[in-house]
C-alpha positions in Angstrom: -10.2 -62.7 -31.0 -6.9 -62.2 -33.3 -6.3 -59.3 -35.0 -4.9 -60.0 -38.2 -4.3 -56.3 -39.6 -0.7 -55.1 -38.7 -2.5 -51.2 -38.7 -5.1 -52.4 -36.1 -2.8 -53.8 -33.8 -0.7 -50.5 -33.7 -3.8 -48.5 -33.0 -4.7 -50.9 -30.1 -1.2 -50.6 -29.0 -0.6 -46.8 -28.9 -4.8 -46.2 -27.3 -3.6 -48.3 -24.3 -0.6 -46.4 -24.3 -2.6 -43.0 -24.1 -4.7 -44.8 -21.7 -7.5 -42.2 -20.4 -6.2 -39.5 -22.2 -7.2 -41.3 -25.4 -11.0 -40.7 -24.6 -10.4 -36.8 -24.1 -8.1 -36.0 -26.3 -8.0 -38.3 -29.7 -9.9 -36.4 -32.1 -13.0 -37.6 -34.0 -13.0 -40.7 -36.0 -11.1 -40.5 -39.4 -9.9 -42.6 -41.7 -6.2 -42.3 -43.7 -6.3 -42.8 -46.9 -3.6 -42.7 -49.6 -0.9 -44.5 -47.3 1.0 -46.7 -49.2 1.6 -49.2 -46.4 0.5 -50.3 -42.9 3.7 -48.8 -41.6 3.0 -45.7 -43.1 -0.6 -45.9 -41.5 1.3 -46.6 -38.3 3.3 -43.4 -38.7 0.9 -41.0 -39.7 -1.0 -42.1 -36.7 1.6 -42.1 -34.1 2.5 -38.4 -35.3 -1.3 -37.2 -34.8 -1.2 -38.1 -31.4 2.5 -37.2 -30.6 3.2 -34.0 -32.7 7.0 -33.4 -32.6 8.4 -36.8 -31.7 9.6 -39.0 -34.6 8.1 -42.8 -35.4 10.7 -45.3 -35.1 8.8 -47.8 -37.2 7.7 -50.9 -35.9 9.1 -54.7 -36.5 6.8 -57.7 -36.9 7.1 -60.8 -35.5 5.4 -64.5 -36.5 3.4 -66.1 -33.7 2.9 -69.5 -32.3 0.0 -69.6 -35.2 2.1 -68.4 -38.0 0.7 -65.0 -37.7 2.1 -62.0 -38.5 2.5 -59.5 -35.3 3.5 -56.3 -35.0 6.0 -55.7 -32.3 5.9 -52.8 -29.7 8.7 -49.9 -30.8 11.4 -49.5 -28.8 12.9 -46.0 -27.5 15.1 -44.8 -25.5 13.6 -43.5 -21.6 13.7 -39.4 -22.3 11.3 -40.0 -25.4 8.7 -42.6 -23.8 8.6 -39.8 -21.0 7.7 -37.5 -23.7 5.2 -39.7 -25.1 3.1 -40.4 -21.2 3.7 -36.7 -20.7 2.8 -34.4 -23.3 3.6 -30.8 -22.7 0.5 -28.5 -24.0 1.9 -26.1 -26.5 -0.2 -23.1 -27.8 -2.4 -20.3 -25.8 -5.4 -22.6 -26.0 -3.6 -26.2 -24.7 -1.8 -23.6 -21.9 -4.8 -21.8 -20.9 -7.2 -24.8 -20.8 -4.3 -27.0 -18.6 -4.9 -24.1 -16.1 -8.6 -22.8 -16.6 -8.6 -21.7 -12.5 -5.3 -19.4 -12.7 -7.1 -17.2 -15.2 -10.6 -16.9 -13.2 -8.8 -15.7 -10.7 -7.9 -12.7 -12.2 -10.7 -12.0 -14.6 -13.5 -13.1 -12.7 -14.5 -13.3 -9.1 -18.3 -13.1 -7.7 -17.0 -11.7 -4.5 -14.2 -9.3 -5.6 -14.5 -6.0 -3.7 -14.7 -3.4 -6.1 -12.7 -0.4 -6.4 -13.2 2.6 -3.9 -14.3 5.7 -6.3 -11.2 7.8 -5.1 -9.0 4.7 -7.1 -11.3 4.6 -10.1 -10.0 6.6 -13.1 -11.6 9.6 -14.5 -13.1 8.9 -17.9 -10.9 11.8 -19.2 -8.4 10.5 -17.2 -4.3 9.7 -18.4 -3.2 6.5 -18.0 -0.1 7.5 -16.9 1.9 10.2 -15.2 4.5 11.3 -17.8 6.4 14.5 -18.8 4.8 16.5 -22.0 6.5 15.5 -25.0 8.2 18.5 -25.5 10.3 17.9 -22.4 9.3 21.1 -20.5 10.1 20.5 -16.9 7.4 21.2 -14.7 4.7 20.2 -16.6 3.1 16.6 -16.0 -0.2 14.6 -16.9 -1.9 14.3 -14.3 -3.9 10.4 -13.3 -6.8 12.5 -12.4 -7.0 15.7 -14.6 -10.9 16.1 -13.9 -9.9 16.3 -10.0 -7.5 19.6 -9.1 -4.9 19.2 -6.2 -5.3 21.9 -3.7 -2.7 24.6 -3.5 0.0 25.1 -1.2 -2.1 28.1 0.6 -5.3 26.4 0.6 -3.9 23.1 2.2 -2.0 25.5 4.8 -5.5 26.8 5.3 -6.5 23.1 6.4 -3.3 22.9 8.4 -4.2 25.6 10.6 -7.7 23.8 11.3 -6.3 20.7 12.1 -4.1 22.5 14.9 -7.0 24.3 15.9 -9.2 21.3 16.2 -6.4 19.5 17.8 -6.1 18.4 21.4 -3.1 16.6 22.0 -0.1 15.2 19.4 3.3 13.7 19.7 6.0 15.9 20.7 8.9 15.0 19.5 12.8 16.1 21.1 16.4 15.1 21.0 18.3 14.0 24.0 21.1 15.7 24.9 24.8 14.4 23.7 26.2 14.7 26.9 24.0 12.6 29.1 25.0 11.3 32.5 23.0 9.0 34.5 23.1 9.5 38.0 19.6 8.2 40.2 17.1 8.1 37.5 18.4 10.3 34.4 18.0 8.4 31.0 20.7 6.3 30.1 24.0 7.6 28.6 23.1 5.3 24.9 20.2 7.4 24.5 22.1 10.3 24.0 21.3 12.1 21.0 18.6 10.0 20.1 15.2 11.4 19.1 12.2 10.8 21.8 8.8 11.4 20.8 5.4 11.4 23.1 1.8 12.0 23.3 1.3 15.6 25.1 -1.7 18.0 25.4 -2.5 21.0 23.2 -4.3 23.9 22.4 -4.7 26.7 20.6 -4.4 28.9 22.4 -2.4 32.5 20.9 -4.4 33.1 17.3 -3.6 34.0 15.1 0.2 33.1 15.8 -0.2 29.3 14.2 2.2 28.6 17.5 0.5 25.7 19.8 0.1 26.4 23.7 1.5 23.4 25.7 1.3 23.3 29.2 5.2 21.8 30.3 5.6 20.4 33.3 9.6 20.7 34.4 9.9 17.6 35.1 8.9 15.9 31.6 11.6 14.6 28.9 10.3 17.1 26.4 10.8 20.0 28.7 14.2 19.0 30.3 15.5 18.1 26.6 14.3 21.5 25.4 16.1 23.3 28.1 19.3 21.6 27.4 19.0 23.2 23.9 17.1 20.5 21.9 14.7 21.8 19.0 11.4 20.0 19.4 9.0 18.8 16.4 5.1 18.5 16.8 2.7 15.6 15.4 -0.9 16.0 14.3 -3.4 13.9 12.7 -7.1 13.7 11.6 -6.9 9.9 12.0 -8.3 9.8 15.4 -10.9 13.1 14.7 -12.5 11.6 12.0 -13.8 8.4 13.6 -14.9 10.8 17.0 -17.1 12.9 14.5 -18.3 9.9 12.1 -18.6 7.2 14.4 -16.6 5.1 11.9 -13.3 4.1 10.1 -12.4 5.6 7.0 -11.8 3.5 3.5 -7.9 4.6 4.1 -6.6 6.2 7.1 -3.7 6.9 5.2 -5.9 9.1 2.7 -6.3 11.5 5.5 -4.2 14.4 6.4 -1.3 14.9 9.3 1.1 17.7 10.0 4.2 17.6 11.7 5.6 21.6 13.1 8.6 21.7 14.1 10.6 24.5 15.5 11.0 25.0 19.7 9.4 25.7 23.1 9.4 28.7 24.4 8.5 29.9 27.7 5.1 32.1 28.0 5.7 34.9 30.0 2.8 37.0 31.4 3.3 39.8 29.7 2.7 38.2 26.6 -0.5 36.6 27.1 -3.4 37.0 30.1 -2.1 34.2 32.2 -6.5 33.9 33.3 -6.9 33.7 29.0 -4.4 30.7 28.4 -5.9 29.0 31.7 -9.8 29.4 30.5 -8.5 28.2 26.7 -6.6 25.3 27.8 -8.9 24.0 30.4 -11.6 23.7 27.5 -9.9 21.4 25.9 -8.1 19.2 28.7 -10.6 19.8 31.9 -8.2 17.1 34.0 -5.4 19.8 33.0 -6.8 22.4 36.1 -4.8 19.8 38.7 -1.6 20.9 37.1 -2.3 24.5 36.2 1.0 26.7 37.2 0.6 28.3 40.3 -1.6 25.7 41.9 -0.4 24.7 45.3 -1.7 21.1 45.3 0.0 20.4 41.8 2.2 17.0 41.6 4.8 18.8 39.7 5.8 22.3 38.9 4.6 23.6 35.2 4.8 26.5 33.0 3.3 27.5 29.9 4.9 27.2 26.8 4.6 28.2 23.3 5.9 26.2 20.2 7.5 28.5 17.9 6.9 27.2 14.3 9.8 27.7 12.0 8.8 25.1 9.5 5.4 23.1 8.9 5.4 19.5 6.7 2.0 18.5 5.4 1.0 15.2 4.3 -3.1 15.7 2.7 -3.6 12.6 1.8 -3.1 10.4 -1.5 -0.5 12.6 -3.2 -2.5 12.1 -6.2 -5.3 14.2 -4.8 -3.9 15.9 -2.3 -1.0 18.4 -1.5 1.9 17.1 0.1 5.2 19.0 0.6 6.5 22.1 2.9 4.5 25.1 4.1 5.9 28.8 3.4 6.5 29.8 7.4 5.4 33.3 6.4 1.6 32.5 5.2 1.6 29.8 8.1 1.8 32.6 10.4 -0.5 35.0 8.2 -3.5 32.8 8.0 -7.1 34.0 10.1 -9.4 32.6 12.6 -12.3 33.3 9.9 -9.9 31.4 7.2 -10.0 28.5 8.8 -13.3 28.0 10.3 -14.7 28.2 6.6 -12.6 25.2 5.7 -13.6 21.8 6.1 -11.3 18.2 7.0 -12.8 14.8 5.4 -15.7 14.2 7.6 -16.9 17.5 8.9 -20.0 18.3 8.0 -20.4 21.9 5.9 
């Protein structure tokens, strides 16, 4: 079959061109009317299906069979590229070249939906920022429905969580002028912070001062006698899944407490010696094979008192939850009956 129309030759030429692209993308059928000439037919063809990229016209050529042909157009490498590879211009050409990018992040049947603590308040701000004014202390809160507790009331909590505690890290400084005959710690460890798990109790409300029972030979203790200050770690991280039998949504959303200050040695004219024995064992039975006193001890103990000087507290989310220094006076003020009518995340009222 010849095809004798220069126009229908050129449309033939560029649809194999487009190959498969030409049955997606080539719009409906149309007609062009009002060219003056096949080559302007050509033209306004070419430039419907390549927006952007001039026609270079095309020459014709007289067959075997005295025929006119149209010849193919040449051009130069960077604008046949152009031609095979269309670049999608537009929202709609870039968001339909990519329909899964977007799903991902406007719909997904499995997404895990937000924990109610993260979901905004429906009087909620949008965002943290400083009245207009300019008034320094004064800032729009996320969650203005939900009130962060005050300094005393979260020192209220504080004091629970030392009274529910049983054991924390306890943390002191080695010495700067370390030696290291036998089995002392080695001389680079000198003045280096060491911090490890040790029992606690309550033991001497309402100071707010933890009862520890040192042995003499421990790190903690030796450091402390060669004049090291000591800091205390608590958390409700390992409380909360002993009284709820599971993990929380964020262990970082619950509260820890770190005193610092130093030990201190209990003398018995302080405390009832019998008193500190009957509170300690309560919490640590395995702790009456190293009481002070007892001949078949390992090791030599004593009691000893942390003396809180300063007490950091970390409630949660700082969103929700106070975070920031305690005033050392109203640690030390606060009651027995205070904090037994407070309540940590997953105690029951």
């Amino acid at each position: 079959m010849k095809i004798s129309s220069p126009w229908t030759l050129a449309a033939v030429q560029l649809l194999a061109a487009l190959g498969p692209r030409a049955a997606v993308c080539a719009p409906a059928p149309f007609a062009v009317t009002g060219m003056g000439s096949e080559h302007d037919k050509a033209a306004a063809l070419f430039e419907i299906h390549h927006p952007g990229i001039k026609y270079h016209g095309q020459g014709q050529g007289q067959g075997e069979d005295g025929q006119k042909k149209m010849m193919a157009p040449s051009y130069d490498e960077e604008t046949l590229y152009k031609i095979h590879h269309p670049v999608p211009t537009g929202p709609e050409s870039s968001a339909s070249s990519h329909p899964g990018i977007e799903t991902l992040f406007t719909h997904h049947p499995y997404a895990i939906p937000n924990h109610p603590l993260s979901e905004e308040s429906e009087s909620g701000e949008q965002e943290g920022t400083e009245e207009e004014d300019g008034e320094k202390g004064t800032y729009h809160h996320d969650f203005p429905t939900m009130s962060i507790p005050s300094r005393y009331y979260s020192t209220v909590l504080g004091r629970r969580l030392l009274a529910l505690s049983s054991h924390g890290v306890l943390t002191s400084v080695f010495p700067s002028n370390l030696s290291a005959p036998g089995h002392g710690p080695p001389e680079n460890v000198a003045d280096t912070p060491i911090g490890l798990p040790e029992y606690i109790a309550s033991c001497e409300e309402p100071s707010g001062n933890p009862t520890i029972l040192s042995l003499k030979i421990s790190t903690a203790t030796r450091n402390a006698a060669a004049g090291s200050n000591v800091s205390l770690s608590l958390s409700w991280w390992d409380e909360y899944i002993h009284l709820t039998g599971k993990s929380p949504w964020a262990l970082a959303n619950l509260p820890r407490l770190s005193l610092t200050g130093y030990l201190e040695e209990i003398d018995d004219d302080d405390t009832d010696p019998k008193a500190l024995e009957t509170c300690f064992v309560q919490k640590h039975r395995d702790s009456v094979m190293w009481l002070p006193g007892r001949k078949w001890a390992a090791h030599e103990s004593i009691w000893t008192r942390l003396v809180v000087t300063q007490a950091y507290w970390i409630g949660g989310f700082g969103d929700r939850n106070y975070i920031g220094w305690f005033d050392p006076e109203e640690w030390r003020s606060v009651k027995k009956d205070q904090w037994e009518a407070v309540r940590l995340p997953g105690e029951k009222a």
